[in-house]
C-alpha positions in Angstrom: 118.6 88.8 110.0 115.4 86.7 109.4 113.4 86.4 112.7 110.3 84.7 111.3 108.9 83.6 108.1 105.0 82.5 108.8 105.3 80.4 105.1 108.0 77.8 106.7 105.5 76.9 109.7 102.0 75.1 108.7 98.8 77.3 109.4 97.5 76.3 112.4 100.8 77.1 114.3 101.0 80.9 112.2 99.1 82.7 115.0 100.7 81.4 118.0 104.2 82.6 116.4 102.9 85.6 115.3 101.7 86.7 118.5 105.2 85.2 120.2 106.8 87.3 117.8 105.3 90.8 118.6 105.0 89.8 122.7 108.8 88.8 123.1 109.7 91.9 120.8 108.1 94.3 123.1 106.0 94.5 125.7 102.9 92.0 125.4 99.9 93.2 123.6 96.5 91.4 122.8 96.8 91.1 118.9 93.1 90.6 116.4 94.1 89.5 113.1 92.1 90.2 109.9 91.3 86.9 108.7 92.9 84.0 110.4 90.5 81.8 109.2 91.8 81.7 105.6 95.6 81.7 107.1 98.2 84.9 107.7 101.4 85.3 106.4 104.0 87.5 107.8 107.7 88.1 107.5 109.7 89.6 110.3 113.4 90.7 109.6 116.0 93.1 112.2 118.9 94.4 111.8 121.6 95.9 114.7 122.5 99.7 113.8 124.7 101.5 115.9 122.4 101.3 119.2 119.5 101.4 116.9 117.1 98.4 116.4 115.8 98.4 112.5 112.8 95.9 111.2 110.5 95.4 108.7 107.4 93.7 109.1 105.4 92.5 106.1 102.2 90.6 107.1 98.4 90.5 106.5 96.0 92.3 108.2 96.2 92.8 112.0 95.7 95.3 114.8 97.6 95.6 118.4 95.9 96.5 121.1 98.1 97.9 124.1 96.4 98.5 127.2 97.3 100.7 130.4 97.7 97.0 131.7 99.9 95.9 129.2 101.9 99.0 129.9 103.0 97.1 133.5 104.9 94.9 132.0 107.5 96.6 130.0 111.0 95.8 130.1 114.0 97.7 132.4 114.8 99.6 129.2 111.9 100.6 127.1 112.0 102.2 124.0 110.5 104.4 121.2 109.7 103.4 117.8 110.0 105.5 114.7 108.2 104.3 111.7 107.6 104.3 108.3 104.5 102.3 106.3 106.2 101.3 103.2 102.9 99.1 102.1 99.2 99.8 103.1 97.8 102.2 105.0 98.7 102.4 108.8 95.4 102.4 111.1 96.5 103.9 114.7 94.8 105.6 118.3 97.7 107.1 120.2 97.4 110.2 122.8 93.6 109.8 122.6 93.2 110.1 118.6 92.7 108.4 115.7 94.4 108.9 112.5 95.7 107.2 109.3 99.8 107.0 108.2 101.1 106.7 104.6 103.8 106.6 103.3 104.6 110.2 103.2 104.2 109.9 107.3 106.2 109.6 110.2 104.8 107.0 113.0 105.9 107.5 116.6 105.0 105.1 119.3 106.5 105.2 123.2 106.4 102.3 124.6 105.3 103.2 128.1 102.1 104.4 126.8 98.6 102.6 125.4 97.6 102.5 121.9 96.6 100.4 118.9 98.1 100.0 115.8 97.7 98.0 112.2 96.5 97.7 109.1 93.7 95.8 106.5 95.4 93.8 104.4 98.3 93.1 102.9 100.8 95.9 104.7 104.3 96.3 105.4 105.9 99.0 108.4 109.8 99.5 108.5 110.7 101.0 111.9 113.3 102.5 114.1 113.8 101.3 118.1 115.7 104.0 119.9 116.4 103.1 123.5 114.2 105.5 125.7 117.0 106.3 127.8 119.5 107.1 125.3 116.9 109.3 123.6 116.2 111.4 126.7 112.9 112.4 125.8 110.2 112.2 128.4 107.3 110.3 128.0 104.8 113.2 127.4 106.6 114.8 124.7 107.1 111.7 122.8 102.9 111.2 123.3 102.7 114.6 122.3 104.5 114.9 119.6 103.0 111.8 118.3 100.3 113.3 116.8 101.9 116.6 115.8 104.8 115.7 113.5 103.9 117.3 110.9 104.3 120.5 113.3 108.0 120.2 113.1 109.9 121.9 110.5 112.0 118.6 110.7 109.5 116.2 109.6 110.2 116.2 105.7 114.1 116.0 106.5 113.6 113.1 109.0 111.6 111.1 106.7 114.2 111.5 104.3 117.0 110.3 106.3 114.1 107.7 107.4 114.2 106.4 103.7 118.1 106.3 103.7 118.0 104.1 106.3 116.1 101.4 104.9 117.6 101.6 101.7 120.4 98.7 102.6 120.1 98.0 106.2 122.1 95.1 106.0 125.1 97.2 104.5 124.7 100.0 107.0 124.9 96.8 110.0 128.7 96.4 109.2 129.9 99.5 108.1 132.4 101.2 110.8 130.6 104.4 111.0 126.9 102.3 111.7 127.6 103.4 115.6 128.1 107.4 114.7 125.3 106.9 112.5 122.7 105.8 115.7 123.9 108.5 117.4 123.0 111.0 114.4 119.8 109.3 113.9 118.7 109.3 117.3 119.6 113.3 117.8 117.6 114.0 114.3 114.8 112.3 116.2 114.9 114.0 119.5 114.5 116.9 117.6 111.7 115.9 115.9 110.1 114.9 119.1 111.1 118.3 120.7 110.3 120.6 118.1 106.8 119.3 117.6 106.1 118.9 120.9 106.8 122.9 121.6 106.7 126.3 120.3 109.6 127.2 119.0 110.6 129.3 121.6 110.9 126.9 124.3 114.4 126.7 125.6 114.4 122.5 124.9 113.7 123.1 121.2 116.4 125.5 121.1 119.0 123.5 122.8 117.7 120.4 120.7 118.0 121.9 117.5 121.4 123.4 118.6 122.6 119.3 119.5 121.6 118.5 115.5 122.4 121.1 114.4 125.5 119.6 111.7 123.5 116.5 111.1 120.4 118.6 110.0 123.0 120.4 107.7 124.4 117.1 106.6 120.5 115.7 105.9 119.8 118.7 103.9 122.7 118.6 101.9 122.2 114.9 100.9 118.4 116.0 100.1 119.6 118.8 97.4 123.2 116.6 96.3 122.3 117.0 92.8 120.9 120.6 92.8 123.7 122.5 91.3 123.3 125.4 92.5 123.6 123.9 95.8 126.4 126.4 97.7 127.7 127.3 101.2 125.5 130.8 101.1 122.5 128.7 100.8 123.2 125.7 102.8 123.9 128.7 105.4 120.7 130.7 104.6 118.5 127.1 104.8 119.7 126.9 108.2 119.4 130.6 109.6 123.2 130.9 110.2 126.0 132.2 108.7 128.4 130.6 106.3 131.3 131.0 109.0 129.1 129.1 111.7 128.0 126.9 108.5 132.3 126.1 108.4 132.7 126.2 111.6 129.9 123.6 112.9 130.7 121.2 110.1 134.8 121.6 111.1 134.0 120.9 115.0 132.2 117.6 113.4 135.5 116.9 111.5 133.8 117.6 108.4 135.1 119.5 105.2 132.0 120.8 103.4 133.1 120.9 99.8 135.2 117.9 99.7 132.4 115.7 101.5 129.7 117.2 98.6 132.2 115.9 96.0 132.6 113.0 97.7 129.1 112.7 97.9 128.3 113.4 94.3 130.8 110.7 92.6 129.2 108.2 95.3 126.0 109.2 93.3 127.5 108.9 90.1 129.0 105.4 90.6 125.2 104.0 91.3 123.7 105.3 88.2 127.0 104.1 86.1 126.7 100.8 87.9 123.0 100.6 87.3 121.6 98.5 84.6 118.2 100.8 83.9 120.7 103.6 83.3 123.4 101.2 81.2 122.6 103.6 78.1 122.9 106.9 80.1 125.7 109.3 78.4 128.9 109.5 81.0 127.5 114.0 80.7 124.1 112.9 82.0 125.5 111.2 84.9 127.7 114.2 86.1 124.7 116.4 85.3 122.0 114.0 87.5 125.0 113.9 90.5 125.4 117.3 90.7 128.5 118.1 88.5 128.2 121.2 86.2 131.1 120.4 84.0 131.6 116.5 82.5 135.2 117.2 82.2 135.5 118.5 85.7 133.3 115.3 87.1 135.7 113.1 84.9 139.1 114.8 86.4 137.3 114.1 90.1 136.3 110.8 89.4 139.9 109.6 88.1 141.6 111.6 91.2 139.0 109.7 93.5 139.7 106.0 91.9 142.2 106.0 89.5 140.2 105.3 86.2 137.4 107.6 84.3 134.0 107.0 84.6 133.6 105.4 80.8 136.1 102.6 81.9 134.7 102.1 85.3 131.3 101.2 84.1 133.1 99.5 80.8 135.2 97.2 83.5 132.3 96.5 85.6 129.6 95.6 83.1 132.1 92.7 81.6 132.9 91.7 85.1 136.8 92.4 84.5 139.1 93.0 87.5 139.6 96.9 87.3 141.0 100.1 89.0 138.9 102.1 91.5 136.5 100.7 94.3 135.6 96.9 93.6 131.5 97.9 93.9 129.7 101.2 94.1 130.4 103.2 97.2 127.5 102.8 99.8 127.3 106.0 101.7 126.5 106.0 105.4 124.0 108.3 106.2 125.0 111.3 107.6 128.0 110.4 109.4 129.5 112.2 111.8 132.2 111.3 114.1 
């Protein structure tokens, strides 16, 4: 959903709507833009997720400055953001430092706390609300692990789910699973927090990484889909457990490994045959980028899965002809779990 687009409003009244914006969206903050003298633009857009809050936020240069008085005023049910800078380069103090995101970096913000954030010029963010409660984290591990992620042997995995998320928000909004997909999300993240936050030891990073434990599985599996070689034995050896935990966390999640990864892989293989750059990709290239060994075997799956092969799937959808099968391409939710 659209909440504001600066280039419908005339100039002068930009600033006062950016500012409502960010101050009825959190808690207030004093905001300094770049150059509001030659005019800003910014582009505001959410989206419900489960219990997650999602935005993107496209603007010109700004920085938010949240004080300790500031702070007073935060809502009954504060939250923590998760973020992502998808344009520019994220400028940011939090926990008493000062450091630089990209887009290879995870930002974490708690509400409760003081900090500035922003960028010089044209920039975009993409972020993640979690409700603080439903997160369970307390306040100093979130500030704590702020400026650690990196620490966590999570943080690659969680960026990656990160980007799978704001691939097709919109999408994810009304797809039954979007509420089992919060809840995965937001244990993936109290991980993160946890596990960065403490040595590895500590008895709250054990119990944490126990809690995500089949969504990490899930995460890493999606990460390596088109590895062939991808197998129980190393799914199980990635994680430090055994291939009959390996079954047997996935089966108390409701999950059956090797039919999700082929379910999975001809998901894959419908976007690249339904994709225009790879129009001219041989039907044995697709199997081989989803995963597939054998083009005869990804050909028998695909048919069993929708009823046609993959040749006449793409044939039928580039000419726009009713056909057999699943009317668009499948649009995985991210790790779901029920």
């Amino acid at each position: 959903m659209l909440l504001m687009d600066l280039d419908t409003l005339p100039p002068e009244d930009r600033v006062d709507a950016f500012h409502h914006a960010m101050n009825d969206a959190s808690v207030p903050n004093d905001i300094v833009h770049e150059s509001p003298e030659s005019g800003i633009r910014a582009r505001f857009e959410t989206w419900r997720v489960g219990g997650l809050d999602l935005f993107d936020v496209r603007s010109t240069g700004f920085e938010v400055r949240r004080t300790a008085k500031h702070v007073r005023w935060h809502r009954d049910r504060p939250v923590v953001s998760v973020s992502l800078q998808t344009s520019g380069t994220h400028r940011a103090e939090n926990a008493g430092e000062r450091y630089v995101l990209g887009p290879d970096d995870i930002g974490v913000f708690h509400e409760l706390t003081p900090r500035r954030y922003g960028w010089a010029g044209d920039g975009a963010s993409w972020a993640v609300t979690i409700d603080m409660e439903h997160l369970g984290v307390p306040v100093d591990t979130v500030v704590q692990a702020s400026v650690r992620l990196r620490a966590s042997p999570l943080h690659d995995l969680v960026l990656a789910h990160l980007r799978s998320l704001r691939r097709d928000p919109g999408l994810l909004e009304a797809d039954p699973g979007a509420a089992a997909l919060g809840n995965a999300t937001t244990d993936l993240v109290r991980a993160l927090l946890t596990s960065a936050a403490h040595p590895a030891d500590d008895r709250r990073v054990r119990a944490a990484m126990d809690d995500s434990l089949a969504h990490r599985i899930l995460a890493y599996t999606r990460r390596h889909l088109t590895e062939p070689d991808l197998t129980p034995d190393r799914i199980a050896r990635a994680h430090c457990i055994s291939k009959r935990q390996l079954y047997t966390t996935l089966g108390q999640a409701g999950i059956r490994l090797e039919q999700w990864v082929i379910s999975e892989r001809l998901e894959a293989a419908c976007r690249l045959l339904a994709s225009p750059q790879n129009a001219g990709l041989p039907v044995s290239a697709v199997a081989a980028r989803s995963g597939f060994t054998s083009p005869s075997h990804f050909t028998r799956r695909f048919r069993d899965a929708y009823g046609t092969t993959p040749r006449e799937w793409r044939r039928h959808r580039n000419q726009g002809t009713p056909r057999p099968g699943p009317a668009a391409p499948p649009h995985p939710i991210p790790i779901p779990i029920p």
